[in-house]
C-alpha positions as a printed NumPy array, in Angstrom:
array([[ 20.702, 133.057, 210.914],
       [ 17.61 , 135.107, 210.506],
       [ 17.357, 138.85 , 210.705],
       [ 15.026, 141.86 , 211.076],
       [ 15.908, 145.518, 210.757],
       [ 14.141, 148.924, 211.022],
       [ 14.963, 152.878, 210.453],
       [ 13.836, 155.494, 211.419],
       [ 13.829, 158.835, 210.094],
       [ 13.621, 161.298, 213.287],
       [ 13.36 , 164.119, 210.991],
       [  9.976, 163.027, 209.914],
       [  6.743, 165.309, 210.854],
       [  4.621, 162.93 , 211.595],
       [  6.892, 161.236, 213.978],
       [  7.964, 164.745, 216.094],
       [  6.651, 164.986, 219.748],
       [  4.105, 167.493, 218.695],
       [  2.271, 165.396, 216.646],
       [  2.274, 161.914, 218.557],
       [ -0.605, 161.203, 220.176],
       [ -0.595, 161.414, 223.81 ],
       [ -2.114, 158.225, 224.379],
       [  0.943, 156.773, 221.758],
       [  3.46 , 156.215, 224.4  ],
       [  1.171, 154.211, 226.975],
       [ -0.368, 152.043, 224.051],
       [  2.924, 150.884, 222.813],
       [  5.373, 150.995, 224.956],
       [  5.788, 148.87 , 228.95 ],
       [  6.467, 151.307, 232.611],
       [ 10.071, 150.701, 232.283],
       [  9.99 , 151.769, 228.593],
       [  8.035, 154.968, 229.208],
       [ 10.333, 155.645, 232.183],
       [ 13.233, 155.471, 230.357],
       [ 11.904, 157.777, 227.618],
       [ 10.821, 160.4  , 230.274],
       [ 14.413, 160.073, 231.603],
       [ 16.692, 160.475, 228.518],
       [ 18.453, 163.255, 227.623],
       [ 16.829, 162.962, 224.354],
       [ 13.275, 161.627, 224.578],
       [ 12.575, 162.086, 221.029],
       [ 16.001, 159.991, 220.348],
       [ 15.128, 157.15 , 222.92 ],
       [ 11.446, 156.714, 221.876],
       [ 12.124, 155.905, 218.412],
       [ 15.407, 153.576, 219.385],
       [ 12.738, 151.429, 221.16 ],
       [ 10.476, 151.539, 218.826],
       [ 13.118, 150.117, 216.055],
       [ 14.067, 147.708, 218.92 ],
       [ 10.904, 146.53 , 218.926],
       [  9.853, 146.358, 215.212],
       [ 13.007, 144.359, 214.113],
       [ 12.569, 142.325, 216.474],
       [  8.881, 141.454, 215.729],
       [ 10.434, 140.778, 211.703],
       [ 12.689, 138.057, 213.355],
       [ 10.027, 136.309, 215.677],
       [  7.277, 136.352, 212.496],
       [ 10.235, 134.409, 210.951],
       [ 10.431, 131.893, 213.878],
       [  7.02 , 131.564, 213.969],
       [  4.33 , 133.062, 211.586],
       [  1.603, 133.246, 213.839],
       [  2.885, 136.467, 215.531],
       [  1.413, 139.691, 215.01 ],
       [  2.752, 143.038, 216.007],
       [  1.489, 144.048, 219.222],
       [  4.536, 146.707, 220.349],
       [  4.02 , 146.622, 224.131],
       [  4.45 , 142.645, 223.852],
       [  7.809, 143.255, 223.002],
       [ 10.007, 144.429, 226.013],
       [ 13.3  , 146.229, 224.898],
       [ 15.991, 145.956, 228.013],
       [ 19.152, 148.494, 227.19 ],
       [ 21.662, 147.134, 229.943],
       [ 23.965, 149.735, 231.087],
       [ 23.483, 153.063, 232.058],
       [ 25.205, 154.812, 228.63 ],
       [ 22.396, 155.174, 226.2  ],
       [ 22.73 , 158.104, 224.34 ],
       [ 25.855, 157.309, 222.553],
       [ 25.421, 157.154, 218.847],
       [ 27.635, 154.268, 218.764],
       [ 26.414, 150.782, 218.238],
       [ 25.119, 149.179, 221.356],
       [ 23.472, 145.834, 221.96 ],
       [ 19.642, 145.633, 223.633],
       [ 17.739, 142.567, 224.196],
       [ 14.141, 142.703, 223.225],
       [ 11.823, 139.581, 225.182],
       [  8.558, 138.102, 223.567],
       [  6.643, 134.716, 223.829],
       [  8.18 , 133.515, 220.872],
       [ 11.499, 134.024, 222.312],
       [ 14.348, 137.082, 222.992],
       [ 16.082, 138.6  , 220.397],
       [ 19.121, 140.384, 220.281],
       [ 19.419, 144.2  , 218.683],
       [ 21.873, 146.495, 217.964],
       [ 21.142, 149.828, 217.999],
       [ 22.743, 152.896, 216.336],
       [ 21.786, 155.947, 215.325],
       [ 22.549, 159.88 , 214.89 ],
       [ 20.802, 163.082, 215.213],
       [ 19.217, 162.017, 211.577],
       [ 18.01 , 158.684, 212.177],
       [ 18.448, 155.407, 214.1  ],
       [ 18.338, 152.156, 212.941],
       [ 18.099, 148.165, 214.684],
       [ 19.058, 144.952, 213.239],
       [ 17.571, 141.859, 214.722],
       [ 18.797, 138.598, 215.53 ],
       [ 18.321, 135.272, 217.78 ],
       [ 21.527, 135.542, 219.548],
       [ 24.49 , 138.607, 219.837],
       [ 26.368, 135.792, 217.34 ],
       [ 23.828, 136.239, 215.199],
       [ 23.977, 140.545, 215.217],
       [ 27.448, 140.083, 214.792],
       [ 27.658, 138.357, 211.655],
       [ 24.642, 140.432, 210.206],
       [ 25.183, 143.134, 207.682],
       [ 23.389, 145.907, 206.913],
       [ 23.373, 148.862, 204.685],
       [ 21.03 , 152.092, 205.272],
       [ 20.941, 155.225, 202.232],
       [ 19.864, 158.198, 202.197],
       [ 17.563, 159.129, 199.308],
       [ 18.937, 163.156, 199.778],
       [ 17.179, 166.149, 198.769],
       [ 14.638, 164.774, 196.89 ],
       [ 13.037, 162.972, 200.023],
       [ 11.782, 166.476, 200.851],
       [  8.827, 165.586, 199.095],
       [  7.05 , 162.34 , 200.105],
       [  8.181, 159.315, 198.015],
       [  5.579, 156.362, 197.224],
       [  6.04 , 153.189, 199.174],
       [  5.794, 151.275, 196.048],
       [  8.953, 153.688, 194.926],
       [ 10.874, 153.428, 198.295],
       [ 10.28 , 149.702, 198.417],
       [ 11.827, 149.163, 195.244],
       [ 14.65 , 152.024, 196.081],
       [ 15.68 , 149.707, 199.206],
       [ 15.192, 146.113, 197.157],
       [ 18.204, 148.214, 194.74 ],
       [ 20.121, 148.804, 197.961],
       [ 19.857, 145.604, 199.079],
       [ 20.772, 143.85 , 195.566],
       [ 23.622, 145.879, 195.221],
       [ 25.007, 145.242, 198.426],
       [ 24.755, 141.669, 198.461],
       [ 26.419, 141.582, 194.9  ],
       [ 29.086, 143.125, 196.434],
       [ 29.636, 140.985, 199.241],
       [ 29.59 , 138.056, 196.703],
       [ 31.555, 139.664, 194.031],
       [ 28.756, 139.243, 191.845],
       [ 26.728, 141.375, 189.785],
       [ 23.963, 143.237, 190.892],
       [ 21.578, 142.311, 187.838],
       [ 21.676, 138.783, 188.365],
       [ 20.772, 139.577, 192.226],
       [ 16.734, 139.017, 192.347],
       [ 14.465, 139.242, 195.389],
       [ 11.511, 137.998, 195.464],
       [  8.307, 137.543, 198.021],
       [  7.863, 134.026, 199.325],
       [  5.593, 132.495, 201.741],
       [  4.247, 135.268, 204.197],
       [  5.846, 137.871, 202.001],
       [  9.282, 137.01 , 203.821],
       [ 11.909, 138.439, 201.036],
       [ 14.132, 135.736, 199.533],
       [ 17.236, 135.964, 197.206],
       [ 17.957, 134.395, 194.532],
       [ 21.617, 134.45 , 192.22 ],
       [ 21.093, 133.426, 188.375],
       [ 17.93 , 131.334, 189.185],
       [ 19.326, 129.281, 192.448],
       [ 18.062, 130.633, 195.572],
       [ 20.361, 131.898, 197.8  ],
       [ 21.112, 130.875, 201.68 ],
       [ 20.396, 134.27 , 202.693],
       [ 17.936, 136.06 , 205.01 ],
       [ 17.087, 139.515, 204.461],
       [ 15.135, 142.386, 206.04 ],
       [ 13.92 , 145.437, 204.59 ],
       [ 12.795, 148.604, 206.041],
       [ 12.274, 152.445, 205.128],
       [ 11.034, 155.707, 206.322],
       [ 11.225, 159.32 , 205.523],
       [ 14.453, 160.159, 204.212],
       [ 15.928, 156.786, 204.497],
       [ 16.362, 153.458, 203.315],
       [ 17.717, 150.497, 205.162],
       [ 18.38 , 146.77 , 204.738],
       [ 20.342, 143.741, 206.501],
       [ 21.18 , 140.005, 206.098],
       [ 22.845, 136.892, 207.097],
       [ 23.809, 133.822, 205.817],
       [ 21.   , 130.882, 206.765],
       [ 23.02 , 128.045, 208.215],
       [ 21.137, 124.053, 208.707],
       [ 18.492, 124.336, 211.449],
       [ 18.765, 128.255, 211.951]])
């Protein structure tokens, strides 16, 4: 199974409403998107759940194919149902020429976070971990530093869901700077995503199965 995730930390200033751009909205996201910002009980909230929609999807489809770039209003984001502002997880379905792509959403007041698959089988055997880095992301951290903060997360947690130890966990770029894993030398049948912003760190992945 292949995966994509992305966080987002709503909290951020460069991300409040005052500070967008006001041609930001019509340049990345579709009519129905920007509709269904305008009509949320929390714009702010809904703009940035599409947004991570969108942008863990895009991680998935560049796995699928590599010749995909990230153009955000090429991905559509449909949220069936008419209950959206729940923090609880709930499923979205994001459409693009190399496919759809299945999302789960969640989030709180803090942040909100998507996870990526090819199919809702997919989401559902995904995991995914997502950190705060506290106080101390008051100040703005490097993205060298919060890169290697969420490879630590991400080590750590799949260590622990293989009852192994974290220091023999080691990720490593491969071809199109897709993250692999790799356990005492042996590479791993694992996909992984990474993603961070602001205050937070996030990562998720799935077991590859043959032909996935």
């Amino acid at each position: 199974m292949l995966v994509g995730n992305d966080v987002v930390d709503l909290r951020d200033p460069e991300n409040q409403p005052d500070s967008i751009h006001p041609r930001f909205d019509a340049r990345v996201f579709t009519w129905t998107e920007r509709a269904r910002i305008l009509a949320s009980s929390s714009p702010h909230r809904m703009r940035w759940l599409l947004w991570a929609a969108k942008e863990s999807a895009y991680k998935v489809a560049r796995k699928v194919d590599s010749r995909v770039f990230f153009s955000p209003r090429a991905f559509s984001v449909r949220i069936p149902g008419g209950e959206t502002e729940t923090p609880h997880p709930f499923l979205a379905e994001v459409s693009h020429d190399a496919g759809r792509f299945q999302v789960c959403l969640e989030g709180t007041e803090e942040w909100v976070h998507a996870v990526a698959s090819v199919s809702g089988a997919g989401v559902a055997r995904a995991n995914w971990q997502l950190r705060s880095l506290g106080r101390e992301a008051a100040r703005r951290i490097p993205g060298a530093e919060a890169s290697a903060r969420v490879r630590r997360l991400a080590c750590s947690a799949i260590a622990s869901a293989l009852a192994a130890v974290p220091s023999d966990i080691v990720i490593a770029a491969a071809a199109k700077r897709i993250p692999r894993v790799w356990w005492r030398g042996k590479p791993l049948p694992v996909d992984l995503s990474f993603s961070h912003h602001g205050r937070f760190v996030a990562c998720a992945w799935g077991r590859v199965k043959r032909g996935n």
